[in-house]
Every structure is written in structure tokens, then in C-alpha cells.
VEXTINU-582609 format. One record per residue (C-alpha): residue number from 0; x, y, z. Coordinates in Angstrom, 1 decimal. Example, Ala and Ser with C-alpha at 12.3 -4.5 7.8 and 13.67 -1.06 7.14 Angstrom:
BEGIN
0/12.3/-4.5/7.8 $
1/13.7/-1.1/7.1 $
***
This chain:
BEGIN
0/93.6/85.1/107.2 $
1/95.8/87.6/105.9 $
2/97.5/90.2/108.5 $
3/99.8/93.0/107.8 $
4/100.6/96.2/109.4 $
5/97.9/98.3/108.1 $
6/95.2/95.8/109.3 $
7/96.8/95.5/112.8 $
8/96.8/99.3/113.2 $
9/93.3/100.0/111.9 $
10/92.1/96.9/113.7 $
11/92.9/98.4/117.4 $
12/95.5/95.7/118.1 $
13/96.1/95.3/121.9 $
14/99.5/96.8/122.8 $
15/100.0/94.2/125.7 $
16/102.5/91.0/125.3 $
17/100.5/88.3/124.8 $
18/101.9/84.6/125.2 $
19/101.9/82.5/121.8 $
20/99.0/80.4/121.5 $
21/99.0/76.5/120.7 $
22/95.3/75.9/119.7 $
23/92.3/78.2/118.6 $
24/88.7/77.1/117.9 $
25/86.2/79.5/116.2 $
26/82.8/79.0/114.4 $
27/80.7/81.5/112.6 $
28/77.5/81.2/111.3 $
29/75.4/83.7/108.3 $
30/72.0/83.5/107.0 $
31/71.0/85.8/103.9 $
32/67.2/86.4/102.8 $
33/67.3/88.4/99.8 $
34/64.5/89.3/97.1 $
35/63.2/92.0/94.2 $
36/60.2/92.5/92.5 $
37/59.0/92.5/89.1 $
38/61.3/94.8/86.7 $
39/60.7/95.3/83.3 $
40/62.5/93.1/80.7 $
41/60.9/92.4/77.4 $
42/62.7/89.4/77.0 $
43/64.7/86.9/78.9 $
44/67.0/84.5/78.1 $
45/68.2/81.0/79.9 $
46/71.0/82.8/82.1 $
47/68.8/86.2/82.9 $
48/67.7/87.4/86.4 $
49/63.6/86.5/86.6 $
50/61.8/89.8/86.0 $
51/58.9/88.3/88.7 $
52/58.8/88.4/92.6 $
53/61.3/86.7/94.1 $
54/62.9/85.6/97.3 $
55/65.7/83.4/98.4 $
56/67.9/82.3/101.4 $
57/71.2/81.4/102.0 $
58/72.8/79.4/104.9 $
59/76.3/79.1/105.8 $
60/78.3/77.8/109.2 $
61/82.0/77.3/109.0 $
62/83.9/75.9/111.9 $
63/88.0/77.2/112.5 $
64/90.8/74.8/113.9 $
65/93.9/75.8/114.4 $
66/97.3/74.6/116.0 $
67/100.9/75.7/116.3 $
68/102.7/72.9/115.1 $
69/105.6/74.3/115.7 $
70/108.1/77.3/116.1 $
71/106.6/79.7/113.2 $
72/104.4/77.0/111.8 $
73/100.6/76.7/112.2 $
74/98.5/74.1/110.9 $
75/94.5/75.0/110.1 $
76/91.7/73.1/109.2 $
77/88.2/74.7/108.2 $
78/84.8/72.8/107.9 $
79/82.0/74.2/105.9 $
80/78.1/73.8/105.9 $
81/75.9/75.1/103.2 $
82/72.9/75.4/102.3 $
83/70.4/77.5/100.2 $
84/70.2/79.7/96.9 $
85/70.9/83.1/95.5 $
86/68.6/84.8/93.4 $
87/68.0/83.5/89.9 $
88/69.9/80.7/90.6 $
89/72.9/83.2/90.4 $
90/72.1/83.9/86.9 $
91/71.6/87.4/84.9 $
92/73.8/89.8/87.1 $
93/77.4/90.1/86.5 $
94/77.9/91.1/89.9 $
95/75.9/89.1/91.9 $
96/73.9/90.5/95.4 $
97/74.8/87.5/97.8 $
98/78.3/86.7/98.4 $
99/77.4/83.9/100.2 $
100/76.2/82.1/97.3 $
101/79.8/81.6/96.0 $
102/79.6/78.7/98.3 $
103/76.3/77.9/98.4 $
104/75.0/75.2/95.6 $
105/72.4/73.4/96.9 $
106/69.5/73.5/98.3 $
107/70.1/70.6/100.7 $
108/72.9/70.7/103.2 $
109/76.1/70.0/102.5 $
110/79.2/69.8/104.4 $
111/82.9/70.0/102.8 $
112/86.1/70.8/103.6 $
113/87.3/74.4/103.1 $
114/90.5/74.9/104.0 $
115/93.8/72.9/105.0 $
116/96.8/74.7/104.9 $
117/100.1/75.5/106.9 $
118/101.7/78.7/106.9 $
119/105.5/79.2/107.7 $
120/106.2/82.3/109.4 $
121/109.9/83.8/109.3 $
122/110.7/86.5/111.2 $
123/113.5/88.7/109.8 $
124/113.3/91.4/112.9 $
125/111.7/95.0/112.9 $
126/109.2/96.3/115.2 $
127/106.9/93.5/116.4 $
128/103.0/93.8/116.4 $
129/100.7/91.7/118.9 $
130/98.5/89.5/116.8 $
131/94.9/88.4/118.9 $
132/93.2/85.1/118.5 $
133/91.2/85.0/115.6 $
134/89.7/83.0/112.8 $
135/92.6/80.9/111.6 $
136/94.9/83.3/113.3 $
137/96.8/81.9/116.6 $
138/97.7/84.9/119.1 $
139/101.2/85.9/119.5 $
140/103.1/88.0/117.9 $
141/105.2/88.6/114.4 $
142/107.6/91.0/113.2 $
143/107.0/93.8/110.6 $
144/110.1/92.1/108.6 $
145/109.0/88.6/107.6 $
146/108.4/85.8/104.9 $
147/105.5/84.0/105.0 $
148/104.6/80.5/103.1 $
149/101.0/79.2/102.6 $
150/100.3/76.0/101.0 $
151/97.2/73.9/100.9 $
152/93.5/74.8/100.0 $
153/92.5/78.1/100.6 $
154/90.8/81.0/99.0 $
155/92.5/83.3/96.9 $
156/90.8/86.0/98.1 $
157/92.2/84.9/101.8 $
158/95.4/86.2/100.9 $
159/95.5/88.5/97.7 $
160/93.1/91.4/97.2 $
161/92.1/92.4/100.7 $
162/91.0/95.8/102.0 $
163/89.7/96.6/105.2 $
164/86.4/98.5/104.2 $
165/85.5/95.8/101.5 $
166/86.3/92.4/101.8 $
167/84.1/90.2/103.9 $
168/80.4/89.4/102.2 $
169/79.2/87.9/105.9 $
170/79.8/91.5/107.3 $
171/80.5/94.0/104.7 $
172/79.2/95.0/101.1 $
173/77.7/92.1/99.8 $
174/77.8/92.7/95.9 $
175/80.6/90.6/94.6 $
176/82.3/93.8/92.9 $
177/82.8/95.2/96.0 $
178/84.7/92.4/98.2 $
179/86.4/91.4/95.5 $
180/88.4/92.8/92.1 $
181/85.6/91.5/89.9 $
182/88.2/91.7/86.7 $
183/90.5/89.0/88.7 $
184/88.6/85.6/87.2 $
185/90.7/84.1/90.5 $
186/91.3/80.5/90.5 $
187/88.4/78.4/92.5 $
188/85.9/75.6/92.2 $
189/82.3/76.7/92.9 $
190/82.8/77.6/96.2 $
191/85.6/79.7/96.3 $
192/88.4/77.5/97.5 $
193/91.1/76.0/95.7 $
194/94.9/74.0/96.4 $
195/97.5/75.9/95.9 $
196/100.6/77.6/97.5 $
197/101.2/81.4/98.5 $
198/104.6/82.9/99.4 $
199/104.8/86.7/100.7 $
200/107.5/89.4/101.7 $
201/106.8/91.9/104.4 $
202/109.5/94.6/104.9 $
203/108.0/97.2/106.8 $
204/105.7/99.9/105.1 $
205/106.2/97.4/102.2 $
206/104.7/93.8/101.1 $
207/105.1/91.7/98.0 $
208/103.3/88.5/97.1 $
209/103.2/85.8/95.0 $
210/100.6/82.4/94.6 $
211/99.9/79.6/92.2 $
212/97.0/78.0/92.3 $
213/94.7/75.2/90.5 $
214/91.8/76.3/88.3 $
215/88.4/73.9/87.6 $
216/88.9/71.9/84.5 $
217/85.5/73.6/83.4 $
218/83.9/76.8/84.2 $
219/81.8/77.4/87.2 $
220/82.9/73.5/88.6 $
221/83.8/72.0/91.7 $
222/86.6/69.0/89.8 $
223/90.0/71.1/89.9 $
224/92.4/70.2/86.6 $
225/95.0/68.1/88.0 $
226/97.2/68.8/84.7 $
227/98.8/72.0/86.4 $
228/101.4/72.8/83.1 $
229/98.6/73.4/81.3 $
230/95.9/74.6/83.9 $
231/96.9/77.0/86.7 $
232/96.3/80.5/88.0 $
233/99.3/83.0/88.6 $
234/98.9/86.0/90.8 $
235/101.5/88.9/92.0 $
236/100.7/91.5/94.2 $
237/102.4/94.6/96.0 $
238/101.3/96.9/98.5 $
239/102.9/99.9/100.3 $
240/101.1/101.0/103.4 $
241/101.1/105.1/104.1 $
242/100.0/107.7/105.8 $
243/98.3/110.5/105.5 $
244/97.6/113.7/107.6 $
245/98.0/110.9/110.7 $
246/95.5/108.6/108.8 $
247/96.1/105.1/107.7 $
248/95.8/104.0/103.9 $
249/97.1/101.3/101.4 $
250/97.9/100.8/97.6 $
251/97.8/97.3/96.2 $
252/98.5/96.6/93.1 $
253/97.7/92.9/90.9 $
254/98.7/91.0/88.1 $
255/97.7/87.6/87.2 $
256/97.6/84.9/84.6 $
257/95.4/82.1/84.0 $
258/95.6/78.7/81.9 $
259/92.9/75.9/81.6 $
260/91.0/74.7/79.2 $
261/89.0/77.7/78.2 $
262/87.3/78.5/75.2 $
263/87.5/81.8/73.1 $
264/84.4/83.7/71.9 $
265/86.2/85.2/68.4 $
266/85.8/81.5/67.3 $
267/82.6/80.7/69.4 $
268/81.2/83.4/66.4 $
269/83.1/82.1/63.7 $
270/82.1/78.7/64.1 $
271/78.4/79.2/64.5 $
272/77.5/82.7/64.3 $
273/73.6/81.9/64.1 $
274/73.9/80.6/68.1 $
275/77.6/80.6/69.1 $
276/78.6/78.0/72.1 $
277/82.0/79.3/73.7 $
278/82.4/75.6/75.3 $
279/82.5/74.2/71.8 $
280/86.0/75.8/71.2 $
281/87.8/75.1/74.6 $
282/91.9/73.2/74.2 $
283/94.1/73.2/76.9 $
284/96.3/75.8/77.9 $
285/94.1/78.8/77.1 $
286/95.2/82.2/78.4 $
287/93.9/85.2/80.2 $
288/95.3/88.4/82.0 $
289/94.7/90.9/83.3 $
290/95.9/93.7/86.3 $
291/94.1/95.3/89.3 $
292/94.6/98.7/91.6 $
293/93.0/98.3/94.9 $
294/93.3/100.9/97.4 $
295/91.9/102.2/101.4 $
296/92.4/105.5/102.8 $
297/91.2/106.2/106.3 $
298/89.7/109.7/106.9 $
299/89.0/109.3/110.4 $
300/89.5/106.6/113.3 $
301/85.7/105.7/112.4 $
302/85.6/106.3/108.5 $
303/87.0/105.4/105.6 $
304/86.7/105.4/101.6 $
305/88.1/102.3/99.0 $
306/88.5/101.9/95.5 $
307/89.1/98.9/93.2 $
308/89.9/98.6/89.6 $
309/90.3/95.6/87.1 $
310/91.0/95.1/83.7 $
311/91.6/91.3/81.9 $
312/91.9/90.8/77.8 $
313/88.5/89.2/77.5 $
314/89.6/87.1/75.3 $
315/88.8/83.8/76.7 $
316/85.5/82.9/78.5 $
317/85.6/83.5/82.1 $
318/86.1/80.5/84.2 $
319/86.5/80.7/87.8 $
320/85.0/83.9/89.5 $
321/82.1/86.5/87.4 $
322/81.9/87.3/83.7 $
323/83.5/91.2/84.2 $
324/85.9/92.4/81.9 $
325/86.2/96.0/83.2 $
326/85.5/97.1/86.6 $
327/85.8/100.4/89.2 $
328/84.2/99.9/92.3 $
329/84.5/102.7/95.0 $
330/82.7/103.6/98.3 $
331/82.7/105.1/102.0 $
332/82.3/102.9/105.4 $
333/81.9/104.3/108.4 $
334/81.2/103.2/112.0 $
335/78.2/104.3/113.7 $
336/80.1/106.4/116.6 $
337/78.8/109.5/115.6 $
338/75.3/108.8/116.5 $
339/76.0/106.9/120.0 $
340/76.2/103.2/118.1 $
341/80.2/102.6/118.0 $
342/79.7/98.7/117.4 $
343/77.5/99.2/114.3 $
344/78.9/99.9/110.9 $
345/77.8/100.7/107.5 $
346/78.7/101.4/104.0 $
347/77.8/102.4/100.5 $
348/79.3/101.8/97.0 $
349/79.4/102.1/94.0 $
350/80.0/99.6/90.7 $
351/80.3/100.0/87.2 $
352/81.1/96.7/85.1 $
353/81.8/95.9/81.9 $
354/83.1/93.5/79.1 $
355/85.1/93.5/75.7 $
356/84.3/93.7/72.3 $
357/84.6/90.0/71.5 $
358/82.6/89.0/74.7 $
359/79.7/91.7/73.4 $
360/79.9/90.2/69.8 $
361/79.2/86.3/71.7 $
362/76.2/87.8/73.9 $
363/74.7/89.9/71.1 $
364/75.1/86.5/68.8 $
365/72.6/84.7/71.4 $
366/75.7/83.0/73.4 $
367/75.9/82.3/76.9 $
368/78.4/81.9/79.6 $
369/77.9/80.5/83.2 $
370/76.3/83.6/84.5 $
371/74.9/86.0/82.0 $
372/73.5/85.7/78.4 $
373/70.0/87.2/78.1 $
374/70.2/85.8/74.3 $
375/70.8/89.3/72.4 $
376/72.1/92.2/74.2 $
377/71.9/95.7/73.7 $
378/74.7/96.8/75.2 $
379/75.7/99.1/78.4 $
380/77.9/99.0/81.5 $
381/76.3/97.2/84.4 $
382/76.0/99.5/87.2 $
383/75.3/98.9/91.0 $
384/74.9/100.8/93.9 $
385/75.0/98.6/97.7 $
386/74.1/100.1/100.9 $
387/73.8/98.6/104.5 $
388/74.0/98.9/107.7 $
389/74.9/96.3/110.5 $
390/73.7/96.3/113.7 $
391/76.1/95.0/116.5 $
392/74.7/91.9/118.4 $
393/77.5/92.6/121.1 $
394/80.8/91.6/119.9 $
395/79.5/88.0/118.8 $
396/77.7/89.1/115.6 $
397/75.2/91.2/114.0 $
398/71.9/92.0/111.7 $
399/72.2/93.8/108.6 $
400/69.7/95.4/106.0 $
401/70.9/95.7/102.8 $
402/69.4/97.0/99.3 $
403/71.1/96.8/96.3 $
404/70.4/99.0/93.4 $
405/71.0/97.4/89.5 $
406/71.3/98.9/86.3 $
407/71.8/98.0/82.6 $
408/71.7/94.1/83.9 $
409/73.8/91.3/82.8 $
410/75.5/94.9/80.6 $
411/71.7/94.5/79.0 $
412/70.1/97.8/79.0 $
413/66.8/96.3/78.0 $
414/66.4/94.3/81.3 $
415/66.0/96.2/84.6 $
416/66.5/98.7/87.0 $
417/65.8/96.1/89.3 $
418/66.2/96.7/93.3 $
419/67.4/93.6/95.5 $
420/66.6/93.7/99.6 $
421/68.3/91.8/101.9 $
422/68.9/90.9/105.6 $
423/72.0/89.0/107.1 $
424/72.2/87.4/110.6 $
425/76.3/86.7/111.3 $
426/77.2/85.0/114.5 $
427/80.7/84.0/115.5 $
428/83.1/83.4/118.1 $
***
């Protein structure tokens, strides 16, 4: 969704002029199988990973509209089918293997809407760059100086945080550390979308931007708070494109602030420290920050290396995205060029996760949040290290293998290491 300079120029834009486009129809479709054996775990709680065999699948299929409503305006309109689980229910893993199963809640299918939005383009002049048809993109074309407005339901993520090596679970990394800042607890319901508005600042090498958006009036729901004073999500972000020895790189950097009705684990303790319940002390207007560095730096026309860090206050229970406190995540993607497979890519990275002292005290206590809480911890960064490699299906989709390698799970270093296989079949058009 989100196009700047950098993108355009690692993406191979055509060069040609290329007449402004009224409507675009896309559709894309992903299927996950993932498992793991048995591990060893000498206890579980209600919210850990199962320490036995086990497989599960995921089914998504999202179909893009699009429309030029007008000069600099375009109108989209996203429907989304679901179906399927992720591993454990998506329980005991701070950063979970299937990035699919953000939007994935049932077992049954389900068909929503995803996103409706309109985005104003101005164009303030500069060079112009050729923008191809794409997935709730309209060809044409758009200056290097612009503003752009987004307002409607959309996914944080669509906008804020992106990088080219590590962004998109249906084709990328899967681990949810590694297409995302796993530190920004970004405002969504349970499948990753939310209403909100967006305004950015292109000037050449340069972008700012700036959102609001609506958090879930409890944690881990679908039902967004409607009482926005009190329950929002604010997010700022800049990024300066560069660079270097004739190779293309970015540095983003984020800051955000939440409000809802959150609950803080200090008085989780206080008021039961036998077996604390963080949902017993939520009140409106609750507070959480936090920042986030996210950077890409190609080495050559086929490779390229990323790194994302995150950092929140902890203080509050975490409400919209994972349970991560602390994060780095780094890693190297490449295409498959160098051994006669230019359409294929692959990638491997690296995680390490972790929380704060108050949310160490709850878990220790026997508390739980909506994803981890192995009742009593002994405590230790999670770590993760994702590998795959996709295999082009011509220039309509692909096949993936995958294996994900956990440590230290849940920040539990009495459960684990535990290994998690997956394939991926992605069509689109």
C-alpha cells in the first residue's frame, strides 16, 4: 500500500509513461501448514505452546478494488476470507511462526471486510516516478514532493513500519518479529485492521508521517473502543532514503503512544500476588510508549540485509499486537540469481525478544496475558532464528519451505528449543 522512492527504485519500476488508471482488480490467495514435534517442557501453563506433535493450517484469500475517484483521489475496498489455525491456538510464543494467523480466528470460514479507505494524493512537483498496477495501487504516476491523506480502515502496518526485505508474511519471513517492530503493540482488532486516518510528507530523499488510529476496547478483540479521547493509538515516523557505494538503503525511525482501557501488572501483583489477573485492574485511558529504529541497506541489485529495534515502557498489558517489550531483529535476503533462479528468493533472521521487570514479576506470579503465561517463568530472552526460501510459480505466485528455530519460549527458559516447519502456497494477480 505504501510507496516511496526507495521502494520504486529497488522494485525495478518501469521507466516508460504510463497513462493513469481508473480501476484495478487484484486477488491473492495463501495457505500455511505448519508443525513441531515434542520439546521438552516440564510444565505448561494455559497460554503455553503444546510440548506434543503438532500440525496446523491456515487459509487466507483477499480480493483488491480499486478506483480513481478523482484527480489525486482513489477509493479502495478489500474483502477477506479466512480460515484455519496457528499453532497452539497462537499461544506460548511471543513471536509467533504464522503471520497469517493475525487474521485467522476460526476454524470455519469467514469473510469480512478489510479495508476501506481513500487516499488524497498532492503533488507538490520534483522528479516524477511511474507507479505500476498493483494491490490497492492504481498505475500512474506521482511526484517525489507530495502529501498524502489516508483515512478509513486499514492496517497500520500498511503504512508505518515497512521495509523491503521484511514486511510481507504471505511472501517473506513469517515470524511476527521480523515483518513487523514487535515492540510497536500497533492499534488493531484481531485481524490486523483498524479505522483510522494517516497523513504523510514526502520531500525527496525525505518522508515524515503521522496516523491516529482506534485500539480494541479489550485486548486481543475484534469490538474497537468507540470512546477515542480516551482510547486511541498515536504513531510518528520519519525516514530518509540514502545511498551507499551506488546501493539503496533506508532509516526509519518510530514513536507512538497508546490509550485504552489497559490494565497494569505492578497492581495486577499487588492486588493478588498469589495469582495476579492484569484484566482485574484495567480504567480507561491507560498509557503506553514506546520508539522503534527500522532500517534496509542493499548490498547488491539481488541482496540485501535489515534491522529492526523496539523498545515500549511495559508498563501496561499489551493490547493490540504480541506481548514484546524489547526487540532487535536483523537478517539477510537475497534473490536466487546467483544460482540460475532469479524469480526465487530467500532469507534468514534473526530475533531476540524480551519484556520488563514488572511484566517478569506478573508471569513469574502465575499471571497470564493473551499470548504467553506458562504459570511461573524462569526468565530469559526469547530467541528465534527464520529461514526460507520461495520458489517462483512464474510471476503469479510461489511455494515456500520454511523452519523456524525457538529458544527460551514465551522468555521461559524451561520450555523448549522447539523447531517449527512450514510450507506456504501464495497465488495472486
Amino acid at each position: 500500500m505504501r510507496i516511496t522512492a526507495l521502494a520504486l527504485a529497488m522494485s525495478g519500476v518501469v521507466l516508460h509513461a504510463q497513462a493513469p488508471e481508473s480501476w484495478s482488480f487484484h486477488a491473492q490467495l495463501t495457505y500455511q501448514l505448519q508443525g513441531h514435534g515434542s520439546f521438552d517442557a516440564p510444565y505448561e501453563g494455559q497460554n503455553s505452546l503444546e510440548n506434543r506433535k503438532e500440525i496446523r493450517g491456515s487459509y487466507t484469500t483477499t480480493l483488491y478494488l480499486g478506483h480513481r475517484a478523482w484527480k489525486g483521489g482513489e477509493a479502495y475496498a478489500d474483502m477477506e476470507m479466512q480460515a484455519g489455525s496457528g499453532i497452539s491456538k497462537v499461544l506460548g510464543l511471543a513471536a509467533p511462526s504464522n503471520g497469517e494467523t493475525y487474521r485467522v480466528d476460526s476454524t470455519t470460514l469467514k469473510v469480512g471486510l478489510a479495508r476501506l479507505f481513500l487516499r488524497q494524493t498532492w503533488n507538490l512537483g520534483g522528479d516524477s516516478a511511474v507507479i505500476e498496477d498493483g494491490q490497492n495501487q492504481l498505475a500512474g504516476s506521482q511526484d517525489r514532493r507530495r502529501v498524502v491523506l489516508t483515512v478509513g480502515k486499514f492496517s497500520g502496518t500498511d503504512i508505518f513500519d515497512g521495509n523491503t526485505y521484511a514486511h510481507d508474511a504471505r511472501t517473506q519471513f513469517n515470524n511476527w518479529s521480523l515483518w513487523a517492530n514487535a515492540a510497536w503493540d500497533y492499534p488493531a482488532d484481531t485481524r490486523g485492521y483498524t479505522w483510522g486516518a494517516a497523513l504523510e510528507w514526502y520531500r525527496d530523499a525525505w518522508a515524515l508521517r503521522f496516523g491516529a488510529m482506534m485500539e480494541p476496547q479489550a485486548a486481543n478483540e475484534m469490538q474497537l473502543d468507540h470512546d477515542v479521547r480516551r482510547a486511541h493509538g498515536l504513531v510518528f515516523e520519519c525516514e530518509h532514503d540514502h545511498s551507499i557505494g551506488g546501493q539503496n538503503g533506508a532509516i526509519r525511525l518510530l514513536a507512538f503512544e497508546n490509550r485504552a482501557r489497559m490494565g497494569i501488572y505492578e497492581e495486577a501483583i499487588a492486588q493478588d500476588p498469589a495469582a495476579p489477573d492484569v484484566t482485574a485492574t484495567r480504567a480507561p485511558g491507560r498509557e503506553k510508549h514506546g520508539f522503534g529504529v527500522n532500517a534496509e541497506q542493499a548490498i547488491t541489485a539481488d541482496m540485501g540485509l535489515f534491522l529492526r529495534a523496539g523498545w515500549n515502557d511495559g508498563k501496561t498489558e499489551s493490547w493490540a499486537f504480541t506481548e514484546v517489550e524489547r526487540t532487535l531483529a536483523m537478517g539477510l535476503s537475497s534473490s536466487g540469481r546467483a544460482w540460475g533462479r532469479e524469480q526465487d528468493h530467500c532469507g534468514v533472521g534473526i530475533v531476540l525478544n524480551g519484556i520488563n521487570q514488572d511484566h517478569r514479576d506478573y508471569l513469574a506470579a502465575g499471571g497470564y496475558g493473551f499470548m504467553v503465561g506458562d504459570g511461573r517463568l524462569n526468565d530469559a530472552a526469547e530467541q528465534v532464528l527464520d529461514a526460507y526460501y520461495a520458489i517462483a510459480l512464474s510471476r503469479y505466485g510461489s511455494f515456500s519451505l520454511e523452519a523456524q528455530r525457538f529458544r527460551n519460549l514465551a522468555f521461559n527458559q524451561d520450555r523448549g528449543p522447539a523447531t517449527v516447519f512450514g510450507v506456504r502456497l501464495h497465488l495472486q494477480f
